[in-house]
C-alpha positions in Angstrom: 0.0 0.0 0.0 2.0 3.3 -0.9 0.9 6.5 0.9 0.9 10.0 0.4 2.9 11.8 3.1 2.0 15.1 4.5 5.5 16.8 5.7 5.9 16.8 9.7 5.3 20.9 10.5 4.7 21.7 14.2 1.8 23.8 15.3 1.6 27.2 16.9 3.6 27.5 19.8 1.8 28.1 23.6 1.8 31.7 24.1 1.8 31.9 27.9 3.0 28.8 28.9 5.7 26.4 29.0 6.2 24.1 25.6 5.1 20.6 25.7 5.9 19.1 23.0 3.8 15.8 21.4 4.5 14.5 18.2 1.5 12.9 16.3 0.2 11.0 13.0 -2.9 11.0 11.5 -1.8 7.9 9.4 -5.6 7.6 7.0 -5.1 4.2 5.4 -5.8 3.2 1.8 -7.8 1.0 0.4 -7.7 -2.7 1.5 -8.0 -6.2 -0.2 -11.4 -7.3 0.2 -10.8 -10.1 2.6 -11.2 -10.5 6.3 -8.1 -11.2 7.7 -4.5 -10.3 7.2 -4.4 -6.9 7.6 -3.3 -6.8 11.0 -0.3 -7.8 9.8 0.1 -5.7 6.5 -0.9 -2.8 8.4 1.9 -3.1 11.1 4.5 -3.4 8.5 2.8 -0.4 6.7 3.5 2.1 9.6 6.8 0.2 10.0 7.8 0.9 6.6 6.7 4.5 6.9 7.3 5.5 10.3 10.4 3.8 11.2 13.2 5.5 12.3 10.7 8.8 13.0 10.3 9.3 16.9 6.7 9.4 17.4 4.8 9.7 20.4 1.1 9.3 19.3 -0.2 7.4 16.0 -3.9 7.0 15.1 -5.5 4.4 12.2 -8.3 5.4 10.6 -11.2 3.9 11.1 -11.6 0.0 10.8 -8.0 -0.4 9.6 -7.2 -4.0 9.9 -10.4 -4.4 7.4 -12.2 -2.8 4.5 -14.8 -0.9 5.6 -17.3 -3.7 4.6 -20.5 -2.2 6.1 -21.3 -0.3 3.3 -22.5 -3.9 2.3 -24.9 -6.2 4.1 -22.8 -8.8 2.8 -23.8 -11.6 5.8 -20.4 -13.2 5.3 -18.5 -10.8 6.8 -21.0 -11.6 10.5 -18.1 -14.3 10.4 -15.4 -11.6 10.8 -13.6 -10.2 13.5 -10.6 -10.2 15.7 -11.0 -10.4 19.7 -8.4 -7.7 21.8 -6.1 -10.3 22.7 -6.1 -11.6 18.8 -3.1 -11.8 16.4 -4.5 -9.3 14.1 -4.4 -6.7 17.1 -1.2 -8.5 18.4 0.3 -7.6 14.8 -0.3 -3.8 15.2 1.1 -3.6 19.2 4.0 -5.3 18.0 4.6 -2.8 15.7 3.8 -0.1 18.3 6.7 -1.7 20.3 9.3 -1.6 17.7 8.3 2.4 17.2 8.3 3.3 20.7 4.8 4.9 19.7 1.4 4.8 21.4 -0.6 3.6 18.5 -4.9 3.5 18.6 -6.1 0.8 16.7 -9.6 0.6 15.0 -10.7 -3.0 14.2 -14.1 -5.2 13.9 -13.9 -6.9 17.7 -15.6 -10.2 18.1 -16.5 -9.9 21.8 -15.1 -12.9 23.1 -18.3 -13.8 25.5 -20.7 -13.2 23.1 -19.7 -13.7 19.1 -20.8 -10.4 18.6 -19.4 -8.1 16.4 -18.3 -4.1 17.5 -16.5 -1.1 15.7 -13.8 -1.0 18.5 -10.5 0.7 19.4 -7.4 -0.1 21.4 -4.8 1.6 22.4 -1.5 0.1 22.0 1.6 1.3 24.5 5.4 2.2 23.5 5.9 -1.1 25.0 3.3 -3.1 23.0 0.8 -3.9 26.0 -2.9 -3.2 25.4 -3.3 0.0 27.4 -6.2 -0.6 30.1 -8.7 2.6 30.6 -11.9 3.2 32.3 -15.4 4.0 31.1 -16.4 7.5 32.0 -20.3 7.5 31.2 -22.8 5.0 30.6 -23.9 2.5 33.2 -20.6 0.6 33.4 -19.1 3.8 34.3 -15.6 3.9 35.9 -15.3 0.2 35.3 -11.9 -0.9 33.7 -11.0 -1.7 29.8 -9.0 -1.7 27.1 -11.3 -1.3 24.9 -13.9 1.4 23.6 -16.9 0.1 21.2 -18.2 2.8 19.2 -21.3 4.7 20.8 -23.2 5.7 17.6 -23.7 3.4 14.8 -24.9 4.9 11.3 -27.5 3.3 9.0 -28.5 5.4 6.2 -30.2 4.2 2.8 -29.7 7.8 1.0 -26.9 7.2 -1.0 -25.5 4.2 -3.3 -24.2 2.1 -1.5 -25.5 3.4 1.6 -23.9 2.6 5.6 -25.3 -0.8 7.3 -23.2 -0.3 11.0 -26.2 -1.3 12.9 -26.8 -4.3 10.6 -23.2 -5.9 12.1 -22.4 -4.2 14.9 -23.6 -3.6 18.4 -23.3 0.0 19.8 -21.0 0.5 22.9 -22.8 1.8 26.1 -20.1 4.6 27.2 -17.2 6.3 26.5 -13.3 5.2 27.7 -10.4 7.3 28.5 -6.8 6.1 29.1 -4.0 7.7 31.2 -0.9 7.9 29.3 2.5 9.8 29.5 1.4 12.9 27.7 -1.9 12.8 29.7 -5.5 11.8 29.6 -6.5 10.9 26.1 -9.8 9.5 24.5 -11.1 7.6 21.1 -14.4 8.9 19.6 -14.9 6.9 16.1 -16.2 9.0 13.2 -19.9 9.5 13.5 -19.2 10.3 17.1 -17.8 13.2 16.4 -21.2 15.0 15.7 -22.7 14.6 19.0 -21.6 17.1 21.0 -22.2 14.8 24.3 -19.5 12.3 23.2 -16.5 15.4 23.7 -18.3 16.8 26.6 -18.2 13.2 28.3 -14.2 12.8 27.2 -13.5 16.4 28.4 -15.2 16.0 31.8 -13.8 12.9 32.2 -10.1 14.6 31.9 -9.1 14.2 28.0 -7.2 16.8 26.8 -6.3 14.6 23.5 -9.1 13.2 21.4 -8.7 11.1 18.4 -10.9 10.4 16.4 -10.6 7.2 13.2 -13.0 7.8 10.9 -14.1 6.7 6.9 -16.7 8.3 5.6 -18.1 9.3 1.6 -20.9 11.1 1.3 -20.4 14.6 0.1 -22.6 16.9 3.1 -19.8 14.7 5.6 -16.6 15.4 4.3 -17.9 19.7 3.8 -18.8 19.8 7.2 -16.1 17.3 8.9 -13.3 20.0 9.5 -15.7 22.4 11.3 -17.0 20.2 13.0 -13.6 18.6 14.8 -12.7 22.8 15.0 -15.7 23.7 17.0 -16.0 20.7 19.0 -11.9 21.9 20.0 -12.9 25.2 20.4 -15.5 23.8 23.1 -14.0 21.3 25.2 -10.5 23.0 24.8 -8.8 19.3 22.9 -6.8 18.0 20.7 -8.3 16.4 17.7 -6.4 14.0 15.9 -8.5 12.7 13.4 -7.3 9.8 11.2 -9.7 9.4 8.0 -9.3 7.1 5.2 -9.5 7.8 1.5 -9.4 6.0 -1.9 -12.0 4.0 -3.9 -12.5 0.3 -2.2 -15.1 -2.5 -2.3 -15.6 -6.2 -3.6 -14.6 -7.4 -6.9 -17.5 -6.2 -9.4 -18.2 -3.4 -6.9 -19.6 -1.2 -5.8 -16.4 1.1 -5.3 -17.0 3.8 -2.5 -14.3 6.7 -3.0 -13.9 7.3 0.9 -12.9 11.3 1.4 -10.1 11.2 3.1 -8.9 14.8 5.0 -6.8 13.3 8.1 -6.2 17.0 10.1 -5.1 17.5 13.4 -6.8 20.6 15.4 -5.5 22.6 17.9 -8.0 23.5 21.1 -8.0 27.2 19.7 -9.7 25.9 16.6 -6.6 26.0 14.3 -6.1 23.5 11.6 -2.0 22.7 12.5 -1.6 19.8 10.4 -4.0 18.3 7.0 -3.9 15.8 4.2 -6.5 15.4 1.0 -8.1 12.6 -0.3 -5.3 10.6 -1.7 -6.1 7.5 -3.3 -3.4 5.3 -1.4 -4.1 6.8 2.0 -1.4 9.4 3.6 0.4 10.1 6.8 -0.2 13.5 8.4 2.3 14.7 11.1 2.9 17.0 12.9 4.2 18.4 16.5 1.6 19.8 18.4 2.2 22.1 21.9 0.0 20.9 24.8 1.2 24.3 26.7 -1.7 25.4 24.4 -4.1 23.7 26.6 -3.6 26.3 29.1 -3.5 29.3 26.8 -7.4 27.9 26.0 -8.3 27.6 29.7 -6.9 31.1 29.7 -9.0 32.4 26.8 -12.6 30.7 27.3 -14.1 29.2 30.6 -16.6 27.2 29.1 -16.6 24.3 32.2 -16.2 26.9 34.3 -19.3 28.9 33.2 -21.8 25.6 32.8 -25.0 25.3 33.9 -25.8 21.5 33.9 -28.8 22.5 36.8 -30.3 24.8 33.6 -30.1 22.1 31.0 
């Protein structure tokens, strides 16, 4: 899979405050075979191939990486899919996050082990290749331990060709998860997530200061809005977004080919655009240092927790 590669720039620099330093990658993958399994493996030595040697502290998938994004079918076959969190497909990826020194967040299609059900999950692999365990901060299993975080809100829309079947093979996760890590609290929302304004409020109150976000998406009205979107949900809950988005035509032999849209950014909490790709058709790599002393020049600026009124809601 050859990728596009967005030159490492760093972002604006903390005006008030100390640098901290955090070097990311939106890495947006390209299109994959149409087969369901493998791609553990071909993605690890896809980030090896293009990241080794970098010093990276943070490195995000897109959306579904170890897979193609098959539920723009209701092809039944692939209710046979799936990889559990202790699998070799997600074993293949935290090995790779090991050899990089990285933290690496990797979207996959989780069988949950005591069920056979399938879920649009993330986990977050550690410099050291461990699963990184984190709690659930909302939902009724809240501040229960995990290492994994199962998508919230599932899409199933019939207005375009081929349309989005998530709630056809997957079950929805019942709360959001945030991990401690060296550079701080972070959080995984997955794609549709990002336009419900509860899912950043729950991360931020929960203490994220980091949010990324895997996503694939095609239709036309998503990708116009999906830069304003991570920018004011920033701008609100004074994060990080790291959003990692796929791009390039993909689907089964004799189609139908969805051209996915690509446009892996990273925002800054003042609602700057730092770092961007395109829609490339092989997938692309955007990096980019970003300054967490920024953090405190928004809590300086806006005191939007500060000033809520939860009683008035």
């Amino acid at each position: 899979m050859s990728t596009a590669e967005v030159q490492p720039r760093e972002a604006p620099k903390a005006a008030g405050s100390p640098r901290r330093p955090l070097s990311v990658v939106a890495a947006g993958c390209g299109p994959q075979p149409w087969q369901p399994s493998g791609g553990g493996a071909r993605i690890a030595d896809w980030l090896l191939e293009r990241l080794g040697g970098r010093s990276v502290d943070l490195v995000v998938l897109s959306e579904l990486a170890l897979t193609p994004f098959f539920s723009v079918t209701r092809d039944r076959a692939w209710l046979k899919c799936g990889d559990g969190v202790d699998g070799s497909e997600v074993a293949a990826v935290a090995e790779a996050a090991s050899r990089l020194g990285s933290y690496v967040l990797v979207p996959f299609a989780e069988r949950i082990a005591n069920t056979g059900v399938l879920a649009n999950s993330v986990v977050l692999a550690a410099p050291d290749g461990d699963l990184v365990e984190g709690r659930v901060c909302s939902g009724p299993h809240a501040g229960e331990p995990t290492r994994v975080y199962r998508k919230v809100h599932l899409s199933e829309n019939w207005n375009a060709d081929p349309g989005v079947h998530e709630k056809y093979f997957f079950a929805p996760g019942d709360g959001f998860v945030v991990y401690e890590t060296a550079f701080g609290t972070f959080a995984p929302l997955i794609c549709y997530d990002r336009s419900f304004p509860e899912s950043w409020r729950a991360v931020r109150l929960a203490g994220a200061r980091v949010v990324a976000l895997p996503a694939a998406f095609s239709r036309p009205e998503r990708i116009r809005t999906f830069t304003f979107e991570l920018q004011a949900a920033a701008v609100q809950n004074g994060v990080f977004a790291v959003a990692a988005c796929k791009s390039g035509g993909e689907g089964p032999a004799g189609g139908p080919i969805v051209e996915y849209g690509g446009g892996s950014c990273v925002v800054s909490p003042l609602g700057d655009v730092v770092a961007s790709g395109g829609a490339e058709p092989d997938g692309e790599i955007v990096a980019c240092t970003i300054d967490l002393g920024l953090l405190d020049d928004h809590d300086r600026t806006y005191h939007l927790l500060r000033d809520r009124r939860p009683e008035a809601y």
